[in-house]
C-alpha positions as CSV (number, residue, x, y, z in Angstrom):
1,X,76.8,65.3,88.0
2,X,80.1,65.7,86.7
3,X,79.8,66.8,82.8
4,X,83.4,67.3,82.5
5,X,85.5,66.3,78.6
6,X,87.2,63.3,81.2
7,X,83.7,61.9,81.9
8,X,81.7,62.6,78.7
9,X,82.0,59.5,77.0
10,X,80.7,57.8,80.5
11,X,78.2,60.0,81.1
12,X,77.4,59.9,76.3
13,X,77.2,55.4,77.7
14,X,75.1,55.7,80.9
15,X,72.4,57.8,79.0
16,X,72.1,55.7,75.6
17,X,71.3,52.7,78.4
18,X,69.0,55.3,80.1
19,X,67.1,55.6,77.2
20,X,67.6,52.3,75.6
21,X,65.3,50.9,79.1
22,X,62.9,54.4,78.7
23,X,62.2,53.3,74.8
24,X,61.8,49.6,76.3
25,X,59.6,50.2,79.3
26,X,57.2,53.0,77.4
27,X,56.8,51.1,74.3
28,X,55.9,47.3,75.5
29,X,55.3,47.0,79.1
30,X,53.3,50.5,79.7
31,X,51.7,50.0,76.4
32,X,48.2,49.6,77.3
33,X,45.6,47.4,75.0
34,X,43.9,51.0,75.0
35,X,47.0,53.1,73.6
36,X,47.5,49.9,70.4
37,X,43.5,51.5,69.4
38,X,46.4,54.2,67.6
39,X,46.1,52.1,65.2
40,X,42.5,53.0,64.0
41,X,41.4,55.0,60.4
42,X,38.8,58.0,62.4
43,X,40.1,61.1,64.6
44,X,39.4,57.9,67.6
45,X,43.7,57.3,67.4
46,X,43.8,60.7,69.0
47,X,43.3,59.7,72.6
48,X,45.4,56.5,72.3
49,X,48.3,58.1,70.7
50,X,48.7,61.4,72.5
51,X,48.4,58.8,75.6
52,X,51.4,56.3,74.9
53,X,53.4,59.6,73.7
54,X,52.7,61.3,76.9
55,X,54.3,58.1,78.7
56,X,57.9,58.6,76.4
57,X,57.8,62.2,77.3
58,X,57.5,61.7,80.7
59,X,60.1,59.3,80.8
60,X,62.0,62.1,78.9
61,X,61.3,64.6,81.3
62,X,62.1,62.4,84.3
63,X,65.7,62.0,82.7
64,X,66.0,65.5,81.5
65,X,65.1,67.0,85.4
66,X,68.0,64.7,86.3
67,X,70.3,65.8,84.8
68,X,69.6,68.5,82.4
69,X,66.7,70.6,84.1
70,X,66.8,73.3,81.8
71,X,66.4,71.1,78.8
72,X,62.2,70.1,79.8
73,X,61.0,71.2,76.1
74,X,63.6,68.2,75.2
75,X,59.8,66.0,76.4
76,X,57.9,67.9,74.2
77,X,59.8,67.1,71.0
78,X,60.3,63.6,71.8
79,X,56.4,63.6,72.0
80,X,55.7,65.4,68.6
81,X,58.4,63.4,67.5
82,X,56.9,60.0,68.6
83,X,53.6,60.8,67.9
84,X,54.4,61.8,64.4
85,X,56.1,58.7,63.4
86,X,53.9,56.3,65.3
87,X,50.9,57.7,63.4
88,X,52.7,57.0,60.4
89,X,53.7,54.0,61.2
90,X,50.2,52.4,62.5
91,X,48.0,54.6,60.7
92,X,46.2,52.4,57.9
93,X,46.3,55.3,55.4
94,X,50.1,55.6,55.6
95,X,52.6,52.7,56.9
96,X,49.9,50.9,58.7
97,X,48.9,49.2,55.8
98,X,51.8,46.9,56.0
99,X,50.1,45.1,58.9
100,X,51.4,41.7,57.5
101,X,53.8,39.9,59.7
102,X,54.2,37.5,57.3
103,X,55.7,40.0,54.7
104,X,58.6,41.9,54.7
105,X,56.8,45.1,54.5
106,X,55.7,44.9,58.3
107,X,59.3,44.3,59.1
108,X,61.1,47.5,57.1
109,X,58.0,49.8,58.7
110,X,58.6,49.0,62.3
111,X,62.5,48.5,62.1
112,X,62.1,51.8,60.5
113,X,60.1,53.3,63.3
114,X,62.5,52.0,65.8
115,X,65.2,53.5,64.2
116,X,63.8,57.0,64.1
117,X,63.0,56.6,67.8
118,X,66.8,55.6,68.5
119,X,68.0,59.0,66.4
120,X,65.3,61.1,68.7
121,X,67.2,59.6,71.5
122,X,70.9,60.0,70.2
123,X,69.5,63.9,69.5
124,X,68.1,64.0,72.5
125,X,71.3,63.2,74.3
126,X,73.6,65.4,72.8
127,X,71.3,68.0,73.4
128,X,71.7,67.3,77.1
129,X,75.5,66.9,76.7
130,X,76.5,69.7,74.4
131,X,74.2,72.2,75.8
């Protein structure tokens, strides 16, 4: 791969779209019925949640081994970085309990959580390109 200043800005484009598919594929259709039980009050959103995280870092990993080897640990914080915010996003004692679609509370929680995702992903890749 050719990381030099002349080809930055193609190589900046061709991983937002990498990970702009990653977010898409891990989130809706790898997301199990089994990994949405996140969503749950008891210690039992454990399993779920460290599961659909585990499928964003690998999908993390997989990009960082192609182009970035070095950077692996860059899986690891996207997954304490997903799970984090996905806990507080479904968890009924935090932003979970803005389950309503109807309301506009549902909408600013998940556009939110989206959001954050997109900035783990913009970190991630200038880690891989400045480093």
């Amino acid at each position: 791969m050719d990381f030099s200043p002349e080809h930055q800005l193609d190589f900046i484009f061709m991983l937002l779209l990498i990970y702009q598919i990653k977010h898409y594929i891990a989130d809706f259709p790898l997301q199990r019925e089994y990994m949405l039980r996140k969503t749950v009050a008891s210690w039992a959103f454990l399993l779920p949640l460290a599961t659909h995280c585990s499928v964003h870092a690998v999908g993390t990993l997989v990009i960082c081994l192609m182009f970035r080897p070095e950077m692996w640990w860059l899986a690891i914080a996207d997954f304490i970085i997903h799970f984090f915010v996905d806990r507080l996003k479904s968890g009924p004692k935090y932003f979970g309990r803005y389950n309503d679609l109807s309301r506009p509370g549902f909408w600013n929680v998940l556009g939110f959580d989206q959001m954050v995702h997109h900035i783990t992903h913009i970190w991630i890749i200038y880690m891989i390109v400045v480093n």
